[in-house]
Structures are given as C-alpha cells and as structure tokens.
C-alpha positions as CSV (number, residue, x, y, z in Angstrom):
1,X,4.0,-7.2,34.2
2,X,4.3,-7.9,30.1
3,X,5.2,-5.3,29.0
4,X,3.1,-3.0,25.9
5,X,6.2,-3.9,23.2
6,X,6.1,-7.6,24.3
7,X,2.3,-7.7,23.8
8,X,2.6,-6.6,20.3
9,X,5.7,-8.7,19.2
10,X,3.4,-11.6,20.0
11,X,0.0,-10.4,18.4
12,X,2.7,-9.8,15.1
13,X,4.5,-12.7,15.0
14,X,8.1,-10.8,15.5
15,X,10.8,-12.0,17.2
16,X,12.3,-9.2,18.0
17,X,11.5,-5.7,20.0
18,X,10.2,-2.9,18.5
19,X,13.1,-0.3,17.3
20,X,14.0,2.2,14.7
21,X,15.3,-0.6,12.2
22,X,12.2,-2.1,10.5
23,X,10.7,-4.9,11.6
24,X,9.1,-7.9,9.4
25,X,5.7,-7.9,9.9
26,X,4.0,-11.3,11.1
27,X,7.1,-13.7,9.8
28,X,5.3,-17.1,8.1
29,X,2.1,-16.0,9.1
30,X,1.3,-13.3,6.8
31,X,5.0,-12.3,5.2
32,X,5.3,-15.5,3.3
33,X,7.5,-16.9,0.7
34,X,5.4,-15.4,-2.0
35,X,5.9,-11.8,-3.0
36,X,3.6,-9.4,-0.4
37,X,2.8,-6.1,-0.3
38,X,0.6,-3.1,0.1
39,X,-1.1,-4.1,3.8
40,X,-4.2,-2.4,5.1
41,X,-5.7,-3.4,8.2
42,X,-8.7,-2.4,9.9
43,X,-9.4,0.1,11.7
44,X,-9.4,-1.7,15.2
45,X,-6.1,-3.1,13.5
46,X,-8.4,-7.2,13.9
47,X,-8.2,-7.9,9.8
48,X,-5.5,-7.4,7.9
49,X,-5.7,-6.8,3.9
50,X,-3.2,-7.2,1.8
51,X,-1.6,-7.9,-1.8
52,X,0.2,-11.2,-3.0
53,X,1.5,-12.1,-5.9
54,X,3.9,-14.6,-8.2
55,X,4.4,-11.3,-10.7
56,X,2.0,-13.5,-13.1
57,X,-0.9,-13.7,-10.4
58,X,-2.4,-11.1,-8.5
59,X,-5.2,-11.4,-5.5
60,X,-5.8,-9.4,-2.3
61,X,-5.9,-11.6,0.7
62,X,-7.5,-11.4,3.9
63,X,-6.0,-12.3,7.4
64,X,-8.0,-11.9,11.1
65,X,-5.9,-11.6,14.6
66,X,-7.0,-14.1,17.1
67,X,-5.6,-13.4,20.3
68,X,-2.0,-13.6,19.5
69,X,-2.0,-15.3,16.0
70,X,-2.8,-14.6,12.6
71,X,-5.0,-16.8,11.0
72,X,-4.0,-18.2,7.2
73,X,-4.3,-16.1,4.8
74,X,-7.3,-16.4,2.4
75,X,-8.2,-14.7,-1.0
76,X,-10.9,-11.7,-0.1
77,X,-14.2,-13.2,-1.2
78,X,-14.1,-10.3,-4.1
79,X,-10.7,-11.1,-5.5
80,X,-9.3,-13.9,-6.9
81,X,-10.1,-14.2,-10.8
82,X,-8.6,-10.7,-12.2
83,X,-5.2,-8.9,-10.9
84,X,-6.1,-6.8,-8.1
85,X,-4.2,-4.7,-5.8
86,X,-3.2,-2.3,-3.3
87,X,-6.7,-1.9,-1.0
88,X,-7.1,0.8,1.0
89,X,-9.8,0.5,3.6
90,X,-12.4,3.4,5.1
91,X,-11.9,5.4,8.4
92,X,-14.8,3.4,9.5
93,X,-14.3,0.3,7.9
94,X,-17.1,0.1,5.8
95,X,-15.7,0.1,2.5
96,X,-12.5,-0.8,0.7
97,X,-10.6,0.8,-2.6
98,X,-8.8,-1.3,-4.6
99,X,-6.8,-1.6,-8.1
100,X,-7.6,-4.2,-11.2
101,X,-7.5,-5.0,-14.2
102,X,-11.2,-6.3,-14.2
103,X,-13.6,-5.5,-17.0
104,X,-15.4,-1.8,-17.0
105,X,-18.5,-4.1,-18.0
106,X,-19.3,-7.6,-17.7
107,X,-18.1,-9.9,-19.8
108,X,-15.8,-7.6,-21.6
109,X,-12.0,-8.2,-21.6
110,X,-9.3,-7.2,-19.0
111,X,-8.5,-3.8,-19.3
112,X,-4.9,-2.6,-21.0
113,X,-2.7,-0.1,-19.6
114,X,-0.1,2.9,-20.8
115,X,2.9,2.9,-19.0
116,X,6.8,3.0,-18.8
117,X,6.0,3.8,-22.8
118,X,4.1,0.9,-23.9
119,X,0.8,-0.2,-23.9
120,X,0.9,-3.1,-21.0
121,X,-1.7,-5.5,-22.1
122,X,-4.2,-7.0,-19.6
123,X,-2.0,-4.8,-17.1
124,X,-4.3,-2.0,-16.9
125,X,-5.6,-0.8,-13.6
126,X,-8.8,1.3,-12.3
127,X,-10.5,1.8,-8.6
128,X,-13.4,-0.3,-7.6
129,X,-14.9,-0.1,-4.3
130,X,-16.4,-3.0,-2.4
131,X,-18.4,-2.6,0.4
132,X,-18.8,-4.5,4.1
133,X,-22.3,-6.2,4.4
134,X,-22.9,-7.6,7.6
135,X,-19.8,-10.0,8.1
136,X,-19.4,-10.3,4.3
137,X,-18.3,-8.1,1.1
138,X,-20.9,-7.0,-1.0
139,X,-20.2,-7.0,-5.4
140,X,-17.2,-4.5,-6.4
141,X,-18.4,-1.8,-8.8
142,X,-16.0,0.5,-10.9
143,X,-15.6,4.1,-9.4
144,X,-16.6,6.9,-12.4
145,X,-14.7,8.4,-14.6
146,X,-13.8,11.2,-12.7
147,X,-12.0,9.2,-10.5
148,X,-10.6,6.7,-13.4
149,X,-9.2,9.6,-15.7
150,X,-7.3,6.9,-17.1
151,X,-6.5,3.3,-17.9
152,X,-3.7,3.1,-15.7
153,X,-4.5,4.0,-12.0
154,X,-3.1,2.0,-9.0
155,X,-2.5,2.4,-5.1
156,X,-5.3,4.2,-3.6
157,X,-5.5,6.1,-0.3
158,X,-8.6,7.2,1.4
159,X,-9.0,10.1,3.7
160,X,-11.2,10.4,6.4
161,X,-13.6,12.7,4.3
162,X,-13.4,10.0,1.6
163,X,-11.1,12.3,-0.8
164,X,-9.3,9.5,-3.1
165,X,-5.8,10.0,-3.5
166,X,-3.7,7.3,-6.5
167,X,-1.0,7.3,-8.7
168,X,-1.9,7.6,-12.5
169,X,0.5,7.2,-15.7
170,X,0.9,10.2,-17.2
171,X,-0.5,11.7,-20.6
172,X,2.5,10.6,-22.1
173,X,2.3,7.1,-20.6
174,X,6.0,6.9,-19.1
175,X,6.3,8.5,-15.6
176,X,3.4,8.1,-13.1
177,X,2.2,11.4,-11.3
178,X,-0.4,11.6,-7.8
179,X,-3.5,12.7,-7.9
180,X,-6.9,13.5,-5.5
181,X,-10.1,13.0,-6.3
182,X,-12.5,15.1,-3.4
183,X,-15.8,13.6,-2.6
184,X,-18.8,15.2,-3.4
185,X,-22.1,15.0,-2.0
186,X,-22.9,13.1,-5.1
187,X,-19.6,11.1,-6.3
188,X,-16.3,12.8,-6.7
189,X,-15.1,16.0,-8.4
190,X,-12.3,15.0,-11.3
191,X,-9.4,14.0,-10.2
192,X,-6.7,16.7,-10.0
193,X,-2.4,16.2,-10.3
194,X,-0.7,17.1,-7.1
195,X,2.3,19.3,-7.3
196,X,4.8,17.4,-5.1
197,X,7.8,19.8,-6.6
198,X,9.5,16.8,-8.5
199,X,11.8,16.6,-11.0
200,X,10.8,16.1,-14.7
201,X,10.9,12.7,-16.0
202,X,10.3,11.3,-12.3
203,X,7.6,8.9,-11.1
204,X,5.8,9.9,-7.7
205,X,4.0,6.7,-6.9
206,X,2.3,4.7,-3.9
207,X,0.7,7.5,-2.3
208,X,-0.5,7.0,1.8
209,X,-2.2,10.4,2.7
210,X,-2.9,10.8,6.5
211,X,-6.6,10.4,7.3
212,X,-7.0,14.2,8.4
213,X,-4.7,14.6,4.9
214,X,-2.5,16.7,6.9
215,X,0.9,14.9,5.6
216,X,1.7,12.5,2.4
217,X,4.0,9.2,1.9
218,X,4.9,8.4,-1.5
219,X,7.8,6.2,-2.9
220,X,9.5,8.4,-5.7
221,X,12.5,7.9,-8.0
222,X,13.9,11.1,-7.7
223,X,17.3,10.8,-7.0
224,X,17.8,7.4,-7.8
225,X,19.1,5.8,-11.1
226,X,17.3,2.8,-9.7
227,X,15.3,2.3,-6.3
228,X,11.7,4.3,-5.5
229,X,12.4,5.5,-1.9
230,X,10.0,7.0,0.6
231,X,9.4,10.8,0.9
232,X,7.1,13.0,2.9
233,X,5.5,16.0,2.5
234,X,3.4,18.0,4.5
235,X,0.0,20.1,3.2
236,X,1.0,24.2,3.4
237,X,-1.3,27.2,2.3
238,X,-1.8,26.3,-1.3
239,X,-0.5,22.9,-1.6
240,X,2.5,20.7,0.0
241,X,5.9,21.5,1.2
242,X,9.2,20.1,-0.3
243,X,8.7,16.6,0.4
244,X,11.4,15.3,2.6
245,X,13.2,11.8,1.8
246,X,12.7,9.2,5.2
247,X,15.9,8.0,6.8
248,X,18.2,5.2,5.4
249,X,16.6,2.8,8.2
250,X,13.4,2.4,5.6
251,X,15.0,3.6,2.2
252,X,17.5,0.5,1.9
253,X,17.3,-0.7,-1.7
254,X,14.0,0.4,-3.6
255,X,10.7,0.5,-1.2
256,X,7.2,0.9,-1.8
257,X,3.7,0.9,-0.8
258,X,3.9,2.7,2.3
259,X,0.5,2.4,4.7
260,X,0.0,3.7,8.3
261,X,-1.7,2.6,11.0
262,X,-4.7,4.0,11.8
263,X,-3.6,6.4,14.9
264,X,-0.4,7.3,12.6
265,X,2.1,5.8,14.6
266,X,3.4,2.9,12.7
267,X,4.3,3.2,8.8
268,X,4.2,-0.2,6.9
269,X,5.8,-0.5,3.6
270,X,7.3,-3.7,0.8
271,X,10.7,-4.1,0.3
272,X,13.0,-7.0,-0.6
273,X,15.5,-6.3,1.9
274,X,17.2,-9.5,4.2
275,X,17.2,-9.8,7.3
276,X,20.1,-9.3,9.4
277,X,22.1,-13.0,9.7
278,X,20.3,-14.0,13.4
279,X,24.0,-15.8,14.3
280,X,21.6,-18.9,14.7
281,X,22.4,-20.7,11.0
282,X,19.4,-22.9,11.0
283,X,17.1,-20.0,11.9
284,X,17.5,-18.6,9.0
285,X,17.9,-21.6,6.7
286,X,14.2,-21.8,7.6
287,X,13.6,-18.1,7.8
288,X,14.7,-18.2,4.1
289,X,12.7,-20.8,3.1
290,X,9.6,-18.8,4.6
291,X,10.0,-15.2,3.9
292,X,13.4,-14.2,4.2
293,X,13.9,-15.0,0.8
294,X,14.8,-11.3,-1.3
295,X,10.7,-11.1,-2.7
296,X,8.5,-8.2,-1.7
297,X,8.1,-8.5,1.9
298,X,5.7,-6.3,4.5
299,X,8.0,-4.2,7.2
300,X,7.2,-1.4,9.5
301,X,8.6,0.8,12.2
302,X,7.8,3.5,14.2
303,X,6.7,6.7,13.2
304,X,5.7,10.3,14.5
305,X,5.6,12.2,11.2
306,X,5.9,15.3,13.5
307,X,9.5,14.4,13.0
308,X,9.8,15.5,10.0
309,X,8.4,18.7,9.7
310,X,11.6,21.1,9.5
C-alpha cells in the first residue's frame, strides 16, 4: 500500500520524504526560478495562491492541483497591473486579502509608502479584498480606513471570525509593528498594535494568526543584526506570551512570510536557502537553473505548534 507521506510527495512535486528539515514546496512547478513567496492555498488545499516577483514586478498567481500535478502558474484574474502581495484567503474560501500599491480611487496614482525612514514611492501598500463569484473573482475594493490606518500595510492574516491581522510601518515610518483589526457586524473596529514584548527599534512583521487565533507566527529581527526569523507566541489572559523563536531547521539565514495549512499541521514560509548538494551533479545543475538558485523560494515542514508552548 502507498503509503500517506508518498501520496503527498507526489501531489507536491518533492522528491524527498517528509521530515523535520524543510522541504521545497512543488520544485519547477510552483517554486520557480523567479523570486516566490507568501503561499495561501485553499481551504481543501486544490488552489494554491501565491506572490512572485523580479523585485521590480509584483503579481499574485494562481496554481490548481490536478491529481498529482500542479498546473502552470497564472496571474490571479485581479492582479497583474499594480504590485500586489501576500493574499490570505477565508476559512471558507470565499474571499481573499491582499496587499497593493493600487489606487484608493480610480484613475488616481499608485500609492507611496513610509518606511525604513523614507518615503518609498509607488511602494505603498493597503488591504483589498476580492471576492469568489461562482468559479471566478469578483472586482477588488479597498478595505476602510480603520483597517488601512496607514499608507504602508502589508501581509494580512485572516481568522476564522474574519478579525484582520497585518504588519504596519510605524508612526515614525522605520520599524514595522502587528496589528488586528476585529470584525464588526458592520466593517471592522480600528485596527489596534499588538504587544508581542519586543525590543525597541525592532520590526515584527509577516504575521500568520491561527484561524481559532489561539497562537501567532511572525518573522522578527530581534536578535539579529541581519536576518528576520520566525517566532511564536501564544494568546494568554490579556494578550500573548513571550513569543518563542522556531528551531534552526526553519530560521537558517533570514525567513519570512510564514502561512499554515488549514488543519495547522504544516507551516509554509520564503527563504533563500539551498538545497543540500543531492551527490547527483547534474541534478542540481538543473535544480539550479529551476529554483535552487538563492531567490525567495516557498518551504515547509511539519508542525504541531503544541510544541511550543512551555
């Protein structure tokens, strides 16, 4: 009998068997030779989402799982003309969250941001959400301003209740902080800062909140002169715990846009790392002409954050 782990090395492309060392995620079918990041699939885990740049040209892309395979990657029907990030999708699917620099109002000019202490022109970012009609997407539209407290918001993460978590520049425009936005009856109440307990000067960043928001991922520099690594911390009686860094397995050089699966037991993040030399020269000659080439690429391993609760 095929075993469960053999079934999903072959719906994801890998080569390898599932461990504790990360694993590249769909090799030449969706991890490419461009730089990817920031994947969100589907609920049922059929469509994959995802981010893909040059660093001058930013669109989300779309993937379906066919069987075993992956089809081509294709620019989501929304994207395509502005720089737009980092989707997060609903509990059920029916809408997604993204980043961009898009307009606030038709035919207006792409929006300028305020951070690392500069004003980043064009490089702005707010939330849009675009909803699923029938097989298709429906027209983005700009989330309100209690949600887009600023000009430079990025990465969302959507709870099951629909509460918004993102990262947001601060008032001084240099580090970025994490916020929530809870949803209302009728829209969202402002968004508010959450207190993850870090250092000053630090950016917390690239926030993936479990759906039930017991737990948080984030990439942080705290500690490093250098790389943003993975931390988590988990909700207590008036806020979150002392977030906890992950294990050297995942925070090898600087990480980032961590996502989970949708029952929690697999956390996908970008990184640049290699891969380990395969002994099989060739191999990777044409690994690195594919994806094994030192851009963002999408990894994941296992994960129970139960774990790491002390």
């Amino acid at each position: 009998m095929i075993s469960h782990a053999l079934l999903l090395i072959a719906a994801l492309g890998l080569t390898q068997a599932p461990s504790d060392d990360p694993l590249i995620f769909a090799p030449g079918a969706i991890s490419g030779g461009a730089s990817d990041a920031a994947l969100t699939l589907s609920p049922d885990g059929h469509v994959a989402f995802f981010e893909r740049s040059n660093r001058r040209i930013y669109a989300i892309m779309e993937s379906h799982l066919t069987g075993k395979r992956w089809s081509k990657p294709k620019i989501a029907p929304f994207s395509g003309h502005w720089l737009d990030l980092e989707s997060a999708i609903a509990a059920d699917g029916s809408y997604l969250v993204f980043a961009s620099n898009r307009p606030a109002e038709p035919g207006g000019k792409p929006i300028d941001g305020s951070y690392y202490g500069k004003v980043q022109i064009a490089k702005g970012g707010a939330l849009w959400r675009v909803d699923r009609v029938g097989r298709g997407w429906g027209e983005p539209y700009r989330l309100p301003g209690t949600v887009n407290i600023s000009s430079s918001i990025y990465e969302p993460s959507l709870a099951a209740n629909g509460d918004i978590y993102f990262q947001s520049a601060g008032a001084d425009g240099k580090a970025f902080h994490l916020y929530v936005a809870r949803a209302r009856a009728q829209g969202f109440a402002r968004a508010e800062r959450i207190d993850l307990h870090g250092p000053d000067g630090s950016s917390d960043m690239d926030p993936a909140i479990a759906r039930d928001e017991s737990f948080l991922i984030f990439s942080s520099d705290r500690g490093s002169a250098s790389d943003h690594h993975l931390f988590i911390a988990f909700r207590v009686t008036g806020g979150w715990s002392e977030p906890r860094a992950l294990g050297a397995n995942v925070n090898s050089g600087s990480v980032g846009d961590p996502r989970l699966d949708e029952a929690h037991h697999r956390l996908y993040f970008a990184s640049g790392r290699l891969a380990a030399p395969s002994g099989d020269t060739q191999r990777d000659l044409d690994a690195a002409g594919e994806w094994n080439n030192g851009l963002s690429n999408i990894w994941f391993v296992p994960f129970d954050a139960s774990s790491w609760k002390e």
